[in-house]
C-alpha positions, 0 to 999 in steps of 0.5 A: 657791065664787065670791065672791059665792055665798060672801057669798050662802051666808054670809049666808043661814047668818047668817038660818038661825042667827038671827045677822041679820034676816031682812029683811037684803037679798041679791044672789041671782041668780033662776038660782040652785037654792035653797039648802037646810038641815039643822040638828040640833033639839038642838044642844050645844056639841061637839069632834067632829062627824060625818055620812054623805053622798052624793048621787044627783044631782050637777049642776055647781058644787054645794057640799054643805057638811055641816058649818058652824059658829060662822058669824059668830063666833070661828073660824066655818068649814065643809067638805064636798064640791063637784061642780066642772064638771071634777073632785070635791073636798072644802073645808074653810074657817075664818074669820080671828080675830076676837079677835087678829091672828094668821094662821091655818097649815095644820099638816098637808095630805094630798098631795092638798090644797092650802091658800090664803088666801081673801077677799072675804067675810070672810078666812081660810084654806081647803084644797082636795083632789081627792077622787074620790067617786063618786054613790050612794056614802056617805061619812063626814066628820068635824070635831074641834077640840082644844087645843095649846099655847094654840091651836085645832087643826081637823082634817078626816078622810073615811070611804069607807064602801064600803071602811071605810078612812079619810084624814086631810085636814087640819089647820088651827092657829088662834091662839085657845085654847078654841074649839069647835064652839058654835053654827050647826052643820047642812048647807048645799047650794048652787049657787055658779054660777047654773045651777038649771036642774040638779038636785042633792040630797043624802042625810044620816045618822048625825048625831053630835057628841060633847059638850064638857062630858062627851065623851058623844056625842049622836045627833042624830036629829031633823033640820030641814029649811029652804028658803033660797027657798020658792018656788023649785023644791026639795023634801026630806023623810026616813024611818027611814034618812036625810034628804033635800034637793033643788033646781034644775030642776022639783023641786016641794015636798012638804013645808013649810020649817021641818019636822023629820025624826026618824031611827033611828039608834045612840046612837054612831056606827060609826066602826071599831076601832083597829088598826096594826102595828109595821113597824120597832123598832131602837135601834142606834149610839145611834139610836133607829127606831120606826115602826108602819101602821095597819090598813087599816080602822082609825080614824085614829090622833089622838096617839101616846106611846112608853116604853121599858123596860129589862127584857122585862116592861116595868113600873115607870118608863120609861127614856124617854118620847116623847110629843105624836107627832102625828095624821099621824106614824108613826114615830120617829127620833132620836139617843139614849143607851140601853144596857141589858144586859138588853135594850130594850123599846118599848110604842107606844101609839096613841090614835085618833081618838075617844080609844080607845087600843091598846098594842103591846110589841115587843123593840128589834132591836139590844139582845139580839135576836141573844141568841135566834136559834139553833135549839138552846135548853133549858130546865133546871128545878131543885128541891130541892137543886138536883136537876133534875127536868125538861128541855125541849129546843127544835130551832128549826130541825126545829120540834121538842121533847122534855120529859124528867121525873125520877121525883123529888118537885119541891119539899118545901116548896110544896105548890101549883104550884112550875112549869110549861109551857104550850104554845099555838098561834097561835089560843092554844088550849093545845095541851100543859099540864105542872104540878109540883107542889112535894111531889108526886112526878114520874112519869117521862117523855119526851115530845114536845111539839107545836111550830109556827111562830107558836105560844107557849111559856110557863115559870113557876118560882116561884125562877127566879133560881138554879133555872130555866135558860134557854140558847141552846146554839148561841152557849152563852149564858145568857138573861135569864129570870123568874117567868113567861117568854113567848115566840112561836116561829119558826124559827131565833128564840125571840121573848120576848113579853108574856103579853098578845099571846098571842090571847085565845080569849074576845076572838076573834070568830073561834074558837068552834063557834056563829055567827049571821048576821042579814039585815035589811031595809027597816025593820031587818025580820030577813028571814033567819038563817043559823045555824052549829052547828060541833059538829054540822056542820050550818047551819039557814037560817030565811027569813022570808015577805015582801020584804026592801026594797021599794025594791031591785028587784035582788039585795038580799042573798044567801046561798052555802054551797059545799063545799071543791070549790067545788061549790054546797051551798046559795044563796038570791038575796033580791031586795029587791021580791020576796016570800020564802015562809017556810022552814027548812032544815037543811044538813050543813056541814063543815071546808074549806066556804065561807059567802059573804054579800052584802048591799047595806046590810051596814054597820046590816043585817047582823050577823055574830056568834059566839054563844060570845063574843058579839062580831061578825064583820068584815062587808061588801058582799060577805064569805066566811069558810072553816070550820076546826076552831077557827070561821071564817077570813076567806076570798075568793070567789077562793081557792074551787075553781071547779066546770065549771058541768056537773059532776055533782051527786048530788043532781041529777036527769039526763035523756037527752042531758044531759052532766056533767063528772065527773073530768076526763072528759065523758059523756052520759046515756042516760036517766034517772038520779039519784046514779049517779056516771058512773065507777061500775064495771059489767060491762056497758054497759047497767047504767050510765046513763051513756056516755063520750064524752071 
């Protein structure tokens, strides 16, 4: 913004806030498009702030700051989004202090933003970054303020909500301790440049701050709508979804400034899940190298802590800690005296940006990894009398193993399970289960046990320390073993494990035979349902009579159900304006078929869930998940096999002329004729309906 329409916009944000008389003068050029107010009716103290933006109209030299705060006190300040006359950004902008005489410091900037002091009205320090954003899209952008070492940290992030992939943006040091966002907190859009005879607007939903006090959040869901200039051209208003304003050009009012707008919104917002993954862990030469990616839609990491351990459980007291790793960091390098004849152990330990917290272990390469690659290892149980009475032979290399049983009792004196093998696979499905009880007799055996890439072994012996035996035969070498032994198997490498990171089939959205998809529309109306029944191999399809969302007068949402040839088994288009006549149907589903959703407003109307677990699905725009023999895989439309769009269908009706592709070849109908595949064989050419003609 320029100096002037900064002063102008500052000012009129002290009337709105009742921090200055509302008969205080203003130099406001009579070109300018009014400005326009959103301000939540039940404002609180807060540590983050959050809200969903986009604009349908985007006339240059526009300011949409959708967060202000503290306007005229310690750390006031503000971001959002600008349309300048030759690129789109975002701002972000704090007021120098008024309590001390400290500068302000740009603590972390993005490769896209730059950082400058700025003047004029007041100084203080901004950040600028070029952020492509495009119209009608929606965007989340998120405030939050915390302590550190006696200062105020404010950091910004961004949400593209067509992707559900965040940025960190910034992160500003001001030098006052317990400062938050306290007052004077809302949107503010401006024309910074005098040309009103544009139009520009605004849409605004998922209004949330979370509370200082408690860090319970608040959904602010009634909304204030103000005019800076009532009688200029400007109008605004709201309904169930999202809040509006807009000014410039021949906009005329429907409403009157000052009046509230309720939403229908959550209790808290959608902001995502946590997730990253460990993409380097050594510890070599006395260097200690840890460094983790989160996910691509994952929340933004806030903080990080690593603690490493000396034994492959990990309890008890870390031999080091590393704590205070920052938002913007994702690794950790440095100099360090670590030795451990049993091996290094690392948990990262990740907490995002709304304070949930996800650990993930992993075995320090440089310690006893090379301990575990090999493709000969054996597992020797001994009971009583030291008397072997089963073995377990793992080839790594063939991904092959062999359990051997003695026809003995296992152990006088425990009369409960004494040991065991479990076998999982990567879904953590058990796959092969063996108990030995302790006064039991052993039948004997040999047996092969199932083994893949990516599938767990699991071994107990209740007195490991002299009768469990684990051995890499190829280096004849003696592993580190314990009550309960983990490991994830590749080849060529047994990987020791936490029990933990074996898949829990009650925590996975994906495995389970019962999935529910809910279509809602204007309103939250469930116009459709798709359920699958994967015991039974059949999909029921419930449509509702009526339209989906009046204000869409397209494709609205859709549904595609395609076999493992991509031959189409079932579509339905729902266009948002057009009436739906009720139906049920019943469709035979099998492994290997494709389900593709697609839905405008996927994001609040879509829920995907499996109904054995009751956890949802990952959704979108436009998602396609595969049927396999444990639930649903995340697929794409790509990987479906594309069907000839002339490929005989037996369900299909063919008259005379019609051409099908059938196997590679081409004919044409005779006459008429239905189910009658065109390589059925005949003795003369006219049992058949159909001719080859290539």
């Amino acid at each position: 913004m320029k100096k002037k329409s900064l002063l102008t916009g500052i000012m009129t944000l002290l009337i709105v806030f009742g921090i200055v008389n509302i008969n205080t003068k203003l130099v406001y050029a009579y070109t300018n498009a009014t400005g326009m107010y959103v301000n939540p009716v039940n404002e609180k103290k807060a540590d983050i702030m959050t809200v969903d933006w986009s604009t349908t109209k985007n006339a240059p030299n526009t300011y949409w700051a959708v967060h202000n705060w503290n306007a005229g006190g310690e750390a006031g300040g503000y971001a959002g989004f600008q349309q300048r006359t030759d690129k789109r950004t975002l701002h972000f902008a704090i007021w120098d202090p008024v309590s001390v005489r400290k500068p302000i410091e740009a603590e972390y900037l993005s490769s896209s933003s730059t950082s400058s002091r700025f003047g004029g009205e007041g100084e203080g320090m901004k950040v600028e970054t070029n952020y492509d954003w495009k119209l009608n899209s929606w965007y989340k952008m998120t405030m939050r303020n915390w302590q550190e070492d006696g200062h105020t940290k404010f950091g910004q992030w961004v949400r593209d909500e067509s992707t559900k992939e965040w940025k960190q943006i910034a992160v500003l040091d001001f030098p006052v301790a317990n400062v938050n966002f306290g007052w004077g907190t809302g949107m503010f859009q401006e024309d910074w440049a005098g040309n009103g005879q544009d139009v520009r607007n605004t849409r605004l939903k998922n209004f949330y701050s979370r509370s200082v006090s408690n860090k319970d959040w608040n959904s602010l869901y009634q909304q204030k709508i103000t005019c800076q200039y009532p009688n200029k051209n400007w109008d605004g208003g709201g309904n169930s979804e999202y809040i509006w304003v807009e000014a410039g050009g021949n906009t005329k009012s429907t409403m009157t400034s000052g009046q509230v707008f309720t939403i229908n919104q959550p209790s808290k917002p959608d902001v995502g899940t946590l997730d990253f993954d460990i993409t380097n862990a050594k510890c070599e030469n006395n260097y200690l190298n840890i460094s983790w990616k989160l996910k691509n839609q994952s929340t933004p990491q806030f903080k990080g802590k690593i603690e490493i351990y000396n034994n492959s459980s990990m309890t008890g007291t870390p031999i080091k800690t590393i704590n205070n790793i920052k938002s913007y960091e994702n690794s950790v390098k440095e100099s360090c005296q670590l030795a451990s004849s049993t091996g290094l152990y690392a948990k990262v330990i990740i907490t995002d940006l709304f304070d949930n917290t996800i650990t993930k272990t992993v075995t320090l390469a440089g310690s006893t990894e090379n301990n575990y690659k090999g493709s000969n290892f054996t597992f020797d149980f001994k009971g009583y009398s030291d008397k072997r009475f089963a073995k377990l032979n793992l080839n790594l290399d063939k991904l092959t193993s062999k359990l051997t049983v003695e026809n003995i009792k296992t152990h006088y004196y425990f009369n409960d399970s004494y040991a065991s093998i479990l076998v999982q696979d990567n879904l953590g499905q058990p796959v092969f289960y063996k108990d030995f009880i302790g006064n039991e007799v052993n039948a004997a055996l040999v047996k092969d046990v199932p083994l893949k890439e990516g599938y767990y072994l699991t071994v107990k012996h209740k007195e490991y320390s002299n009768r469990l035996f684990i051995t890499n035969i190829d280096k004849n070498l003696a592993l580190d073993k314990e009550a309960t032994n983990t490991y994830k198997i590749s080849k060529n490498q047994l990987n020791p494990i936490n029990q933990s990171e074996i898949p829990d089939l009650n925590k996975n959205p994906y495995v389970g035979k019962l999935f529910d998809f809910t279509f809602k529309g204007l309103g939250d109306w469930i116009f459709g349902q798709l359920n699958l029944d994967l015991s039974s191999n059949e999909a029921k399809i419930d449509i509702k009579k009526g339209e989906p969302h009046v204000y869409f007068k397209d494709s609205y949402a859709s549904l595609s159900i395609k076999d493992n040839e991509g031959n189409t088994v079932y579509t339905k288009d729902f266009i948002g304006d057009k009436t739906n006549e009720a139906l049920v149907k019943n469709i035979p589903i099998k492994t290997g078929y494709y389900i593709t959703i697609k839905h405008q407003e996927s994001e609040g109307r879509l829920l995907i869930t499996n109904l054995d677990n009751k956890l949802e699905l990952e959704k979108g725009n436009s998602i396609t998940y595969k049927i396999t023999d444990d639930g649903l895989v995340k697929s794409s439309e790509d990987e479906i096999d594309k069907s000839p769009e002339n490929e005989w269908n037996s369900s299909k009706i063919y008259n005379t002329g019609d051409k099908v592709s059938y196997k590679g070849k081409t004919y044409k109908a005779k006459w008429w004729s239905k189910g009658f595949a065109p390589d059925t064989k005949v003795q003369n050419s006219w049992e058949t309906p159909w001719e080859l003609i290539s």
